[in-house]
C-alpha positions in Angstrom: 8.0 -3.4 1.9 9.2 -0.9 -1.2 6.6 1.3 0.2 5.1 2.1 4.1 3.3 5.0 6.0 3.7 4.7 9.6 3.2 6.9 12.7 6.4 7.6 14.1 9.1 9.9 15.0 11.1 10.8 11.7 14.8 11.3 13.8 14.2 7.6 15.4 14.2 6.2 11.9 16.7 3.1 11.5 17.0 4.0 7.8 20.0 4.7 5.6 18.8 8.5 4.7 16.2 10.5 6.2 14.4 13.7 4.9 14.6 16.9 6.0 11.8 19.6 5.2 14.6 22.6 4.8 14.3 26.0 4.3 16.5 27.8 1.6 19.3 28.6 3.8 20.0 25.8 5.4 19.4 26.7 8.8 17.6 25.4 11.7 14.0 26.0 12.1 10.9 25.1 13.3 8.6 21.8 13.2 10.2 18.9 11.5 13.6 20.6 10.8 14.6 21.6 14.7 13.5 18.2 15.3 16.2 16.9 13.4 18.8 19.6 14.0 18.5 19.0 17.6 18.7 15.3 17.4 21.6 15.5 15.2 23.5 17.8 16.8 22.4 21.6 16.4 25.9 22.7 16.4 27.8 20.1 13.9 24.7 19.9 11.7 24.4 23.8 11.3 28.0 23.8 10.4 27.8 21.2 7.6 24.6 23.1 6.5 26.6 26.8 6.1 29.5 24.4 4.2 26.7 23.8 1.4 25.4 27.6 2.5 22.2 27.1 -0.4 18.8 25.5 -1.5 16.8 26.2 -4.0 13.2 25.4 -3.8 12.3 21.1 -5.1 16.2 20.4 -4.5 18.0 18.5 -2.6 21.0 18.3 -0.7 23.1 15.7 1.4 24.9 15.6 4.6 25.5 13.0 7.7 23.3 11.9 10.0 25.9 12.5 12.8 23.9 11.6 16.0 21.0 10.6 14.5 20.5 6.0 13.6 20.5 7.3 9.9 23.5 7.8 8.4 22.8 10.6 6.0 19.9 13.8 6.0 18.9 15.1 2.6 17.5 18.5 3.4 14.9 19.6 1.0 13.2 22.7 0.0 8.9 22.5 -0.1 7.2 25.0 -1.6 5.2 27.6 0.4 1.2 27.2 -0.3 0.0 30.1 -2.2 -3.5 28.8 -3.1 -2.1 26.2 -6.1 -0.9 29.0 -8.6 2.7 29.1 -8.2 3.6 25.6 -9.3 3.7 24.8 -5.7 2.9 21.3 -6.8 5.3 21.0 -9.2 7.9 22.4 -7.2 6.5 19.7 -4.3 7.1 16.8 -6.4 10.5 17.5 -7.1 11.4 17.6 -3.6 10.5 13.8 -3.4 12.0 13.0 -7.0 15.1 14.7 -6.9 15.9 13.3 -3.4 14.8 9.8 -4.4 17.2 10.5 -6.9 20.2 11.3 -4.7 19.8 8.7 -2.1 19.9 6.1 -5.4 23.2 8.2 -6.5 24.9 7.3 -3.0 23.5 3.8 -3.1 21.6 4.7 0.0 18.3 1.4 -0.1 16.2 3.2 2.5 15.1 6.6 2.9 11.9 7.9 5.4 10.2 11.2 4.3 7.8 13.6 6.1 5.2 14.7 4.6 7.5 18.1 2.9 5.6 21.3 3.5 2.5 20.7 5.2 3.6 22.4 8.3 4.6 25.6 8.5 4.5 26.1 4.8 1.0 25.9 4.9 0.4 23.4 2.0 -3.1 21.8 2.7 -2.2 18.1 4.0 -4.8 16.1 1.6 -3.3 17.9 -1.7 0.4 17.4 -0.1 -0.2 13.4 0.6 -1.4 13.4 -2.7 1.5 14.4 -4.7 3.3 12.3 -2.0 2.2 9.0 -2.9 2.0 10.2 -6.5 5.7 11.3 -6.6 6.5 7.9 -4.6 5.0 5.5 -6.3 5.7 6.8 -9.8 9.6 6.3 -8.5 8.9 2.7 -7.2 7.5 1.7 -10.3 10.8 2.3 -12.3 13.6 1.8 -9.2 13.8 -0.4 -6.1 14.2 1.2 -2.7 12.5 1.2 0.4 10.9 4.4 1.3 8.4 5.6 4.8 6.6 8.6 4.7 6.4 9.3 8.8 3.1 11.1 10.2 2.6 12.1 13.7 -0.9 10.8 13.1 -3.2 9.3 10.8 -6.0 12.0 10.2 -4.5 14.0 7.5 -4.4 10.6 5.3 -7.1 10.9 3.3 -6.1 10.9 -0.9 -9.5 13.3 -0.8 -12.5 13.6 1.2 -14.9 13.0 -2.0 -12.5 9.1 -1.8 -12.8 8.8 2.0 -16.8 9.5 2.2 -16.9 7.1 -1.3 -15.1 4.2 0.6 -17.1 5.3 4.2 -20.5 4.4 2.6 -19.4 1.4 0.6 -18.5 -0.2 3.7 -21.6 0.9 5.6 -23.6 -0.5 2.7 -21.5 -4.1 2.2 -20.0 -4.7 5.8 -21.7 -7.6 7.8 -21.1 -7.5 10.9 -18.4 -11.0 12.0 -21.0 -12.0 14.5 -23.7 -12.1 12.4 -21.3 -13.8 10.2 -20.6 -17.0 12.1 -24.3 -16.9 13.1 -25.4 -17.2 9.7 -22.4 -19.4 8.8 -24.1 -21.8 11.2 -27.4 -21.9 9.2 -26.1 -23.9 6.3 -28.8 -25.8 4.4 -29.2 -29.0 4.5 -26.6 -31.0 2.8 -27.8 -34.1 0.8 -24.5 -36.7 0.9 -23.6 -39.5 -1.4 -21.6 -42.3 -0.8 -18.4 -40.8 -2.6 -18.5 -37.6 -1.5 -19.8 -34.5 0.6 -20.7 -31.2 -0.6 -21.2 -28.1 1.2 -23.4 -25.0 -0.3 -23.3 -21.7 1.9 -25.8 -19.5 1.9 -23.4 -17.0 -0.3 -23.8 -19.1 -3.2 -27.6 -19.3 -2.6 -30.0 -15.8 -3.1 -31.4 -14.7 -0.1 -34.9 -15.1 -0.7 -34.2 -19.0 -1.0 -33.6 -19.5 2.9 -37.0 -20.7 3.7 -36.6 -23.7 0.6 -35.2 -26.8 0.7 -33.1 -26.8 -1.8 -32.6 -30.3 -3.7 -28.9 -31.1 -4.6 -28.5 -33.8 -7.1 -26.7 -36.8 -6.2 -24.3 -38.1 -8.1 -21.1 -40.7 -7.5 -18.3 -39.1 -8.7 -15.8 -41.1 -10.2 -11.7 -41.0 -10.1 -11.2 -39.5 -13.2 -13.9 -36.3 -12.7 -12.1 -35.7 -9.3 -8.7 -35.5 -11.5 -10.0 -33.6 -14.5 -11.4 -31.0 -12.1 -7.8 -30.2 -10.5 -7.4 -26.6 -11.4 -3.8 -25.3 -11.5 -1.5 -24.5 -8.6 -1.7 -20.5 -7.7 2.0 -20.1 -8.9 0.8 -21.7 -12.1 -2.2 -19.3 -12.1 0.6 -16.0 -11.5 2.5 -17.4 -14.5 -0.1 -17.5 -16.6 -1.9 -14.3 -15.7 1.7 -12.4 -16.2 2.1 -14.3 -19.7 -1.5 -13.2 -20.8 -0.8 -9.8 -19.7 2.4 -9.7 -21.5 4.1 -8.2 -18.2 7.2 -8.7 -16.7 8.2 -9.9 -13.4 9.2 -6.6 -12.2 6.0 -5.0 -13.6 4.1 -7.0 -11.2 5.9 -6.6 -7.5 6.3 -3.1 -8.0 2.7 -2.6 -8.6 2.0 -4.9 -5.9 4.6 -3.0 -3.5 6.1 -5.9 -2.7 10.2 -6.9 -2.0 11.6 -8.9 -4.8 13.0 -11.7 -2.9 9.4 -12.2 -1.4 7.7 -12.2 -4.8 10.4 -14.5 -6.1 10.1 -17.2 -3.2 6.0 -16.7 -4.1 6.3 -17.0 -7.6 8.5 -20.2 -7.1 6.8 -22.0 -4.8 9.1 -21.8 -1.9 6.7 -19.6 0.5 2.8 -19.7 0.5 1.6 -16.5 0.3 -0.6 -14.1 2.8 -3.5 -13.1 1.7 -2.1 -9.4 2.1 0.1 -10.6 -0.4 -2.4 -12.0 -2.6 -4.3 -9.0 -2.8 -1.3 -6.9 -3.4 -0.6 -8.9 -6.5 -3.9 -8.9 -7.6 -3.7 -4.8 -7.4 -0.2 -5.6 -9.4 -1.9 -7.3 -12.2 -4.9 -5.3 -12.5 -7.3 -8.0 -11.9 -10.9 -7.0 -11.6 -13.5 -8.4 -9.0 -14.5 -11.6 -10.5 -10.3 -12.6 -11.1 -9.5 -11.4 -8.3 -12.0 -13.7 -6.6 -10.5 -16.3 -7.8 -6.9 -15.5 -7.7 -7.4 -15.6 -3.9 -9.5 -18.7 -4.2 -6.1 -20.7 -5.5 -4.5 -19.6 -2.5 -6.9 -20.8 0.3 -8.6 -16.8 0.8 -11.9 -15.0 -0.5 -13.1 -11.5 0.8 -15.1 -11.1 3.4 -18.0 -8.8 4.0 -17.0 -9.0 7.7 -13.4 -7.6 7.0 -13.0 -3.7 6.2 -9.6 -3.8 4.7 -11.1 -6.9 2.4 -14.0 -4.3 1.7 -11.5 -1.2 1.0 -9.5 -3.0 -1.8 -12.6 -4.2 -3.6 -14.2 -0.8 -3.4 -10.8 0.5 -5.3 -11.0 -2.7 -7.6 -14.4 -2.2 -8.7 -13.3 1.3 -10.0 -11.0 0.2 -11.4 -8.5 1.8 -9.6 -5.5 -0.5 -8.6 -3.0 2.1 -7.3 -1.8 -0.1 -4.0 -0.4 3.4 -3.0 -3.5 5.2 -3.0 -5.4 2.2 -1.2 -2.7 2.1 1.5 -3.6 5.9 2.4 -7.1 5.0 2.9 -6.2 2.1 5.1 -3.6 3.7 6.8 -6.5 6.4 7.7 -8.8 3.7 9.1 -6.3 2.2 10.9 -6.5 -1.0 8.8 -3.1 -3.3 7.8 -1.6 -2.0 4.4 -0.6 -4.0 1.9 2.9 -5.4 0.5 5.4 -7.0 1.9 
């Protein structure tokens, strides 16, 4: 997928370019960096490094991999946290931008970051992941690479506390437990038949304070033409559509949706049926709200669950009408839920 968070080992990274939180003079240090340097090959490394002797803080420079499975390290200069007042952020997202930028210039496709100064430089993690997936996803929106930002662990993924606690009680309030789910599943009401055909009415579709009625279905012999009127259209019919009425393009939608092109086009023209991770991520790529995206998912065969916490994380975001897939995937990856895209 264009975009992933994973816990891993940054020099272990089968990627074309990895990212190297440097200090201005190129030399090895600490933390993430020695890591590196010592995987590379202190001694070749640190003579490549003097070649290039310079770095000024938010740039970026570029040399081989040598013994590390990525081919090229771009060595990048974070800003040391003094409290937010000396454009630390600023200086922060350039380190992501401007060595975005020259991976593209080499034609390098994959590149795995660290999360740039939130070790030894002192930035706090939450305010660094933010400008992270900020600077990131900004960059995906307009170009098409794959890029990892590679933690240790999962705990300083959190966009912000104020989010996390937001999406920690809307789950505590909306989450029904998948036990109690399949027990209630098996309570459905009685369900009066006709010759023609069978319907079934959950207890979703019913209010709770109804359980104790019968509840009288009208009967009624459907005939071949209803059954063929009522044939909505196909999902990929429904995508076409809802990108038409939108007036967005093609591109507009995967990126959005963090999703690889060649997936989106094989969904898009019926050649794959889709996930429903992938149905969500479009959804999140066309900026549906709860109801549409309800029914986007519908087409496909899915609906969200109250017993599934990544379905109830996405719909928290949705019904604020925040459809950053970027942002939503830190909160995820913090639960240790599945993120979406590709």
């Amino acid at each position: 997928m264009p975009f992933q968070i994973i816990r891993n080992d940054i020099t272990k990274m089968e990627v074309d370019v990895i990212v190297n939180a440097a200090n201005s003079r190129l030399m090895m240090g600490g933390g993430v960096c020695g890591a590196i340097f010592s995987a590379a090959g202190a001694d070749v490394l640190q003579e490549e490094c003097n070649r290039i002797g310079h770095c000024e803080p938010g740039e970026s420079v570029i040399t081989k991999g040598h013994a590390l499975p990525a081919k090229y390290i771009i060595h990048t200069v974070g800003p040391i946290w003094q409290g937010g007042r000396r454009r630390e952020a600023e200086i922060l997202r350039n380190c992501y931008i401007n060595s975005l930028e020259l991976a593209r210039s080499k034609n390098l496709k994959s590149i795995a970051f660290p999360l740039i100064s939130s070790g030894i430089y002192g930035y706090p993690k939450e305010k660094a992941l933010e400008v992270a997936i900020s600077a990131i996803g900004s960059y995906l929106l307009k170009h098409e690479m794959d890029v990892t930002l590679v933690v240790y662990d999962n705990l300083s993924f959190v966009i912000s506390k104020k989010t996390f606690d937001a999406v920690e009680r809307f789950i505590d309030d909306h989450y029904v437990d998948e036990k109690l789910e399949l027990e209630r599943s098996d309570l459905y009401l009685k369900i009066h038949q006709s010759e023609s055909s069978d319907v079934l009415y959950s207890l979703n579709d019913i209010q709770r304070n109804t359980l104790d009625q019968e509840v009288e279905i009208p009967r009624r012999r459907r005939k071949l033409e209803d059954v063929l009127d009522e044939i909505e259209e196909s999902f990929t019919e429904h995508l076409f559509r809802l990108i038409d009425e939108r007036g967005m393009k093609d591109s507009d939608v995967y990126r959005r949706a963090n999703m690889d092109r060649r997936l989106f086009s094989k969904i898009r023209n019926g050649r794959v049926n889709p996930s429903k991770t992938s149905c969500l991520s479009l959804a999140l790529g066309l900026k549906l709200n709860l109801d549409e995206t309800k029914d986007f998912l519908a087409r496909a065969g899915y609906a969200l669950s109250p017993s599934n916490k990544m379905d109830l994380v996405v719909r928290y975001f949705i019904e604020n009408n925040n459809h950053n897939i970027f942002e939503i995937n830190s909160v995820l990856f913090g639960k240790n839920l599945p993120i979406l895209g590709s």
